[in-house]
Backbone as CSV, one residue per row, in Angstrom:
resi,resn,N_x,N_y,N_z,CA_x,CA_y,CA_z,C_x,C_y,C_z
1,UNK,34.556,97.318,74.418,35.290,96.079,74.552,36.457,96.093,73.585
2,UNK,37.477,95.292,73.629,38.709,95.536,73.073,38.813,94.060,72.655
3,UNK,39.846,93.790,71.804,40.074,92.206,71.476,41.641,91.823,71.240
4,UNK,42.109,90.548,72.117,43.254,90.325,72.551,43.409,89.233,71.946
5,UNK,44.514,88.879,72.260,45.099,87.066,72.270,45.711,86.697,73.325
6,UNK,45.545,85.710,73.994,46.203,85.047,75.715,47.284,84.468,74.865
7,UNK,47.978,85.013,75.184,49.576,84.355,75.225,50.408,83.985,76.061
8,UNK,49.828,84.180,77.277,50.318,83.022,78.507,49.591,83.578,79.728
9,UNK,50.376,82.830,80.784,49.528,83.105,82.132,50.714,83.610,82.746
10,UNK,49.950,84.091,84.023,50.878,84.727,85.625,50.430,83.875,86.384
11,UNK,51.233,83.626,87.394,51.328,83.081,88.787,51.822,83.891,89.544
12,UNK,50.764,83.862,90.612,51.195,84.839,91.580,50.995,84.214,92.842
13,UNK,52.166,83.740,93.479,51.828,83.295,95.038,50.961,84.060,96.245
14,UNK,51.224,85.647,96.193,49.798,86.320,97.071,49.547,87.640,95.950
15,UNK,48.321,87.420,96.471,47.496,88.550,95.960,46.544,88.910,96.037
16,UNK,45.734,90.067,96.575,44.583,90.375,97.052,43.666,89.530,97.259
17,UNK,42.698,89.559,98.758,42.124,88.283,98.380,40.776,88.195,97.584
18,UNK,40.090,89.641,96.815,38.766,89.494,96.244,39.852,89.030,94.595
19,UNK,40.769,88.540,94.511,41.362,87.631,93.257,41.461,86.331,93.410
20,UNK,41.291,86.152,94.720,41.491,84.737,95.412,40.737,83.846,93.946
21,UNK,41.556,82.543,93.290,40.376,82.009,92.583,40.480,82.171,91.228
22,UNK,40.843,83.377,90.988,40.680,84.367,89.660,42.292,84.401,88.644
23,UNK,42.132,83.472,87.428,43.270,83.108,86.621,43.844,84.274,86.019
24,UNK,44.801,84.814,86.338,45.463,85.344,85.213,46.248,85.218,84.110
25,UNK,45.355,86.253,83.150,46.075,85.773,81.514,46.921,87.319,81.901
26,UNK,48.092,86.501,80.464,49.080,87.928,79.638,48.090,87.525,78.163
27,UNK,47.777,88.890,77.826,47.037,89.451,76.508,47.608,90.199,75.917
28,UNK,47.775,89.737,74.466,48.053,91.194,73.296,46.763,91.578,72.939
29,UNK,46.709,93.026,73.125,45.972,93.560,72.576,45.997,93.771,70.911
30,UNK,45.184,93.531,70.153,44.844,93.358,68.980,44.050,94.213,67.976
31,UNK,43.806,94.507,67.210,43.084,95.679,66.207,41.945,95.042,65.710
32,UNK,40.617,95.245,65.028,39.843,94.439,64.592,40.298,93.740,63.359
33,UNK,41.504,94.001,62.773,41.770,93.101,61.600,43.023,91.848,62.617
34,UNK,42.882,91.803,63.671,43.692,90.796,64.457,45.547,91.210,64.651
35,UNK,45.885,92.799,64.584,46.939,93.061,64.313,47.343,93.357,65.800
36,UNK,48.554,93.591,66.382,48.941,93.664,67.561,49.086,95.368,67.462
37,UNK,48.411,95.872,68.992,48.376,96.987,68.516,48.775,98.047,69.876
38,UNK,49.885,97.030,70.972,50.349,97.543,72.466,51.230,96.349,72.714
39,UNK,51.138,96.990,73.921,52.310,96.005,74.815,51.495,94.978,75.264
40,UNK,51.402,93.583,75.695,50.756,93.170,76.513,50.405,93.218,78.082
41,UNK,49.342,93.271,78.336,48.707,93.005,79.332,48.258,92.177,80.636
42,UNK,48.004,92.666,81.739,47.861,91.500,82.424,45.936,91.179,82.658
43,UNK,45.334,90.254,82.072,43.898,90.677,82.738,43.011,89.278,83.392
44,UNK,42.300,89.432,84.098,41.654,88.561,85.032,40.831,87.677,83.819
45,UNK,40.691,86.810,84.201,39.842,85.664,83.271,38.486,85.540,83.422
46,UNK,37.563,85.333,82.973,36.449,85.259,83.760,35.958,84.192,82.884
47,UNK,35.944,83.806,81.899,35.747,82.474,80.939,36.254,81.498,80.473
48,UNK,37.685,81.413,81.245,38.285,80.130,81.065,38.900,79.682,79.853
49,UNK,39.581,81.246,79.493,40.584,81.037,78.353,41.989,80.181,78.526
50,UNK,42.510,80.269,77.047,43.507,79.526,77.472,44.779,79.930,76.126
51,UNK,46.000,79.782,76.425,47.067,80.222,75.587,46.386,80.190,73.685
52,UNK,46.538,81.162,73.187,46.123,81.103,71.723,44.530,81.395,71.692
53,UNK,43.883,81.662,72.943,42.299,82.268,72.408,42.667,83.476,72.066
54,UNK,41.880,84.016,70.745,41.397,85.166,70.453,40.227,85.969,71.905
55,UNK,40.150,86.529,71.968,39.303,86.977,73.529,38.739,88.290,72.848
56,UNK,37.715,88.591,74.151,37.488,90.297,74.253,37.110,90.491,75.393
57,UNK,38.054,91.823,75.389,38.155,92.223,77.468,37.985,93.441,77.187
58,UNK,37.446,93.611,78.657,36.948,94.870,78.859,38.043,96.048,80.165
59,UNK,38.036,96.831,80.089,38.691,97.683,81.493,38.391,98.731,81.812
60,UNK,38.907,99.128,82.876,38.572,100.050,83.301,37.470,99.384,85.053
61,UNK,36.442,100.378,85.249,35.657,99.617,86.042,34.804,98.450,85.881
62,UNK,34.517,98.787,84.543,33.345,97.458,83.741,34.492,96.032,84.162
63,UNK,35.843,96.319,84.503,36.355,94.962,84.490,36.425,94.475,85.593
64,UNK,36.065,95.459,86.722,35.760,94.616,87.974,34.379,94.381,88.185
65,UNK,33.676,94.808,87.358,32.048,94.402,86.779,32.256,92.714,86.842
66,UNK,33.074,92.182,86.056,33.080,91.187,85.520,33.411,89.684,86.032
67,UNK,34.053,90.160,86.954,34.361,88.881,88.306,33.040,89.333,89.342
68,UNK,33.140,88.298,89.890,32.057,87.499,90.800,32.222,88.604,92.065
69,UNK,33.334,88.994,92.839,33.143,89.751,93.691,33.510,91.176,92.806
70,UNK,32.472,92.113,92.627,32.519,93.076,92.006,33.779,94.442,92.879
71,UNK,33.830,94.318,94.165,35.122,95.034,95.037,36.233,94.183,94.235
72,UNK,37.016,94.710,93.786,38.357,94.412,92.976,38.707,95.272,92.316
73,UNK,40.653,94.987,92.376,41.466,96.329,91.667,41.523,95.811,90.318
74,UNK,41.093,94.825,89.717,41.169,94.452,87.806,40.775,95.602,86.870
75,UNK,42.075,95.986,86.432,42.122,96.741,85.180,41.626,96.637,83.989
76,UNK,41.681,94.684,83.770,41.263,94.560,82.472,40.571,92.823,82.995
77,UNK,39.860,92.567,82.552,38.952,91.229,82.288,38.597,90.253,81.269
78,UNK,38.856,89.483,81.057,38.634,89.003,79.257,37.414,88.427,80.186
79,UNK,36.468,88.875,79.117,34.587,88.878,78.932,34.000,87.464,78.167
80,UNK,34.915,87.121,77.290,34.857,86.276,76.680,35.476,85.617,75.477
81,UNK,35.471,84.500,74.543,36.491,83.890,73.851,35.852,84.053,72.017
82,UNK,36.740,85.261,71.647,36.018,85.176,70.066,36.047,83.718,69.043
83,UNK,34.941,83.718,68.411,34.667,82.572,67.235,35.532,83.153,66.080
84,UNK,35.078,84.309,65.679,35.379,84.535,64.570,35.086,86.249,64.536
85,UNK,35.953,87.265,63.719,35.663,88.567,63.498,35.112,88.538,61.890
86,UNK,33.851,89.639,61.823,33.306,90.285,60.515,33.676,91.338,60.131
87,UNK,34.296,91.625,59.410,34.560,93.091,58.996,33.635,93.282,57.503
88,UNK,34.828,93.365,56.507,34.960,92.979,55.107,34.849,91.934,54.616
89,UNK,35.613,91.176,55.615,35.917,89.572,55.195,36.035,88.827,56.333
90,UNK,35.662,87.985,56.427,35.683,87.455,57.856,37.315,85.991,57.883
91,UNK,37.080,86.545,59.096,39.042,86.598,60.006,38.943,85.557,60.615
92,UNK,39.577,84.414,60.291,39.243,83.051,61.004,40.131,83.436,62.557
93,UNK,40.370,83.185,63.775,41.146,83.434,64.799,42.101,82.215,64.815
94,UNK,41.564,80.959,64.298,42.007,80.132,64.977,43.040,79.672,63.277
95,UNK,43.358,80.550,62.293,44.122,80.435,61.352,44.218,80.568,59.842
């Protein structure tokens, strides 16, 4: 699993229909100390994030694991919405 930040959404007027339903976020991908660490991303939602969650998504096939109709082209999936990271010191997300 990998860990992002939603920094906005896509709209897409058509698009496959096993997405039918299915929100898309734009994600930075992030380092475990919360550092930006790529380009952003486009990935399917599956928990009902929203601009400024910390997240963790998964890709590859595990990310069409992750929506409801498992036939889908999703690259990447946010799995779910982080509380908080432990390392050394623990990393508030939300500031």
């Amino acid at each position: 699993m990998k860990l992002g930040k939603v920094i906005g959404n896509v709209v897409c007027t058509q698009k496959v229909e096993s997405l039918d339903g299915v929100k898309l976020m734009l994600v930075q991908p992030l380092n475990e100390k919360l550092e930006e660490t790529s380009a952003p991303i486009v990935a399917c939602d599956a928990v009902q994030a929203g601009p400024g969650d910390i997240v963790f998504y998964e890709g590859g096939r595990e990310a069409a694991l992750g929506l409801e109709n498992w036939f889908n082209p999703s690259d990447a999936t946010i799995m779910g919405i982080v509380d908080r990271v432990d390392i050394d010191r623990v990393i508030d997300p939300g500031g």
